[in-house]
N, C-alpha and C positions, 0 to 999 in steps of 0.2 A: 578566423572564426568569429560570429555577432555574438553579440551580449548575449547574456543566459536569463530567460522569463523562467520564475518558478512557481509551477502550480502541486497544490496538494492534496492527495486524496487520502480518503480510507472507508473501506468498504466494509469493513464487520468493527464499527467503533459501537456498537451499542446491541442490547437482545430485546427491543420492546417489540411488543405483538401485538399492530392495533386491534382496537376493539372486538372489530366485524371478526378478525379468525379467533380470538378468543375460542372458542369453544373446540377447536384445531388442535390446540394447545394443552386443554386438562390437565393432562397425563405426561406434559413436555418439561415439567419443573426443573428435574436433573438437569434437562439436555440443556437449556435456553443459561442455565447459572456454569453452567462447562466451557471447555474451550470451543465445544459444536454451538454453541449459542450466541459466542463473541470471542474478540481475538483482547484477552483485558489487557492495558495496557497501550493498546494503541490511541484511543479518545487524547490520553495526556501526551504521547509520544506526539500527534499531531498538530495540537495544538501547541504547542513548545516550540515545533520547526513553525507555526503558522508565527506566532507571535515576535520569533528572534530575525523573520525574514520581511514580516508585512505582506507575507503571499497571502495567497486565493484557498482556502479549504474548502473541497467537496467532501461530504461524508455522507455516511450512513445510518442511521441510528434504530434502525429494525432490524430482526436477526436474521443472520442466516439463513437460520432453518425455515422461514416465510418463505423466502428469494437470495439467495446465494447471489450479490451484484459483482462480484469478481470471475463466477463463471459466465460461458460460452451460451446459449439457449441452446446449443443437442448437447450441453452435459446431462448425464440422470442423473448429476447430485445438484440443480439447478434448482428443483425444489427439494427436500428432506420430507421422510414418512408423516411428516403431520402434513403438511401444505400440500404433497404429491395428490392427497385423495380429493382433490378439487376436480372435476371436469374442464374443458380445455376454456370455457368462458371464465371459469374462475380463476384459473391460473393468467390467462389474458391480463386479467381487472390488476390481478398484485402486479404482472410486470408494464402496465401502462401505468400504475400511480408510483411503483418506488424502484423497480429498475431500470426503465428506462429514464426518467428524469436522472438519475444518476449518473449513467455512463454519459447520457448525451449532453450533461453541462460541462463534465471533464473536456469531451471531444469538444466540444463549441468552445470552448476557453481555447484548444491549442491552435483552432482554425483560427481564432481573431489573434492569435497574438505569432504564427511562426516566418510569417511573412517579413520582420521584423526584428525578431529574436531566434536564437535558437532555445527551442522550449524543452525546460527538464522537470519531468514530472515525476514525483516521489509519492510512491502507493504505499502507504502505511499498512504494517502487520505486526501481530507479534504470533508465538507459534507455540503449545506445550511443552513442557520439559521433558514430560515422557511418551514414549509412540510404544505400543507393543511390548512394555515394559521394560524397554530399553530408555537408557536418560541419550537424551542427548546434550551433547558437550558444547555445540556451538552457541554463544552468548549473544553475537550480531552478526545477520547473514545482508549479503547487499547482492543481489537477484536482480541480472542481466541478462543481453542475449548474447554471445560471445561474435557473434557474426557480424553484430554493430558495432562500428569504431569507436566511435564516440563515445557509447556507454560504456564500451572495455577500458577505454583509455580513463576515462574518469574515475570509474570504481576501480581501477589500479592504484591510484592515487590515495585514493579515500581510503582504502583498507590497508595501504602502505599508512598513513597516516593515523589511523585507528590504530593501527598496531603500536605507534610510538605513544598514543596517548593514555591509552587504555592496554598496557604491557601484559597487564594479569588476566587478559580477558582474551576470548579466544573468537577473533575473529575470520571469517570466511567469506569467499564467496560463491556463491547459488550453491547455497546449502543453509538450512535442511532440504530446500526446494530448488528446483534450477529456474533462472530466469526467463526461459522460453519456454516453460511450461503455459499452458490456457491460463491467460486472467486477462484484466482489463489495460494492462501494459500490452501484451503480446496484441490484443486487439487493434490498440491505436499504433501498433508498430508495422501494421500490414495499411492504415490510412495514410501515413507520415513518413516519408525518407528520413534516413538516417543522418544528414545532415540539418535537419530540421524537427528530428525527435529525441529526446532519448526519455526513455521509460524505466526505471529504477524501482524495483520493492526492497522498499527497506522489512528486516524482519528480527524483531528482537525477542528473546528468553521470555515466555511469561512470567518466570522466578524471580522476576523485579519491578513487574505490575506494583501497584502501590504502595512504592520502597522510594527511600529518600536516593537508592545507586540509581533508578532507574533517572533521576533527574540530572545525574554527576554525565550517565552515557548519554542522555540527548545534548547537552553541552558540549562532549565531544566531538560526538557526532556533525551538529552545528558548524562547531569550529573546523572539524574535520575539511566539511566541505566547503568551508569558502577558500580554502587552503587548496584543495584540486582543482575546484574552478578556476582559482590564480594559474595553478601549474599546467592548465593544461593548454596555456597560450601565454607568454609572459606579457602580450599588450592586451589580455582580454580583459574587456570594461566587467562593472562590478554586476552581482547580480539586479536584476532589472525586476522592483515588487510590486510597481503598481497593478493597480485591477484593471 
């Protein structure tokens, strides 16, 4: 198996609304400081793996609810009830200036770099603690396609690994969400072989957004993974971070 390139994304690290929809927005206060506004939590979770790897961070820093850059363009939550009431040239203008530059620097970074490496791309998220008024119990989800070798065999690893390091913590995987569900992983996994992709959403508890534990689990997490990447070739070179 080739060295591993690591690139990093996150799609809902921020809820700004530029200017021009302002007036879209009025009535959006709740939504945009909620988890519909932004996934909190993830900005620091990414920049943490950006910083301890010297990889490549693509992000987002407009909300969701403008342009949702993790779905599909035929999902109808692709825009949310503020931005939806645009006609089809307004809607055009948001996804020419901030979603498609988005997906398309992800996709351009794994085109320059898979020919050479195999490239592992980690999609940042975090998720609410509660849905429907039910809590949910999982702490960190690691969101695969189970069809892909290489993603199963890695996140095997990892969450084998997670579990020893973080004992009290209840890790899973593709959970709360499954890894083959629409987002911008399942995307590049229909452009990129499996031998030359793997697509991973990380997904953490918003319950430790702006907590000194959330900084303890990206450490782990970290360490977690240079620890799989080792195991899952015992001559595999280190990970590979230039840009």
């Amino acid at each position: 198996m080739r060295p591993v390139q690591l690139v990093i994304s996150s799609e809902h690290s921020g809820n700004e609304i530029p200017a021009q929809y302002a007036s879209l927005f009025e009535s959006a206060g709740a939504a945009l400081n909620s988890h519909r506004g932004i996934d909190f939590g993830s900005a620091e979770i990414a920049k943490t793996f950006k910083e301890a790897f010297k990889a490549q961070l693509f992000e987002t820093e407009i909300s969701r609810l403008l342009v949702d850059c993790n779905r599909s363009l035929h999902r109808k939550d692709l825009f949310s009830e503020f931005s939806g009431v645009l006609d089809e040239i307004g809607k055009k203008e948001i996804l020419d200036n901030y979603y498609y530059p988005h997906r398309k620097n992800v996709e351009k970074y794994v085109k320059e770099h898979f020919n050479r490496a195999m490239v592992l791309h980690l999609s940042i998220h975090t998720f609410t603690p509660y849905w429907n008024d039910t809590e949910r119990g999982v702490d960190i989800g690691l969101l695969f396609d189970e069809l892909r070798a290489h993603e199963t065999v890695l996140c095997t690893f990892w969450e084998d690994e997670l579990k020893k390091q973080l004992p009290s913590k209840k890790i899973l995987h593709n959970s709360p969400y499954t890894g083959a569900e629409d987002g911008l992983t399942a995307h590049l996994r229909k452009l990129f072989p499996d031998d030359c992709y793997m697509g991973i959403e990380i997904e953490v508890n918003q319950k430790y957004a702006g907590t000194e534990e959330l900084k303890t689990l990206c450490m782990a997490m970290i360490d977690a993974l240079k620890i799989s990447v080792s195991k899952m070739n015992s001559s595999f070179a280190p990970l590979v971070t230039t840009h």
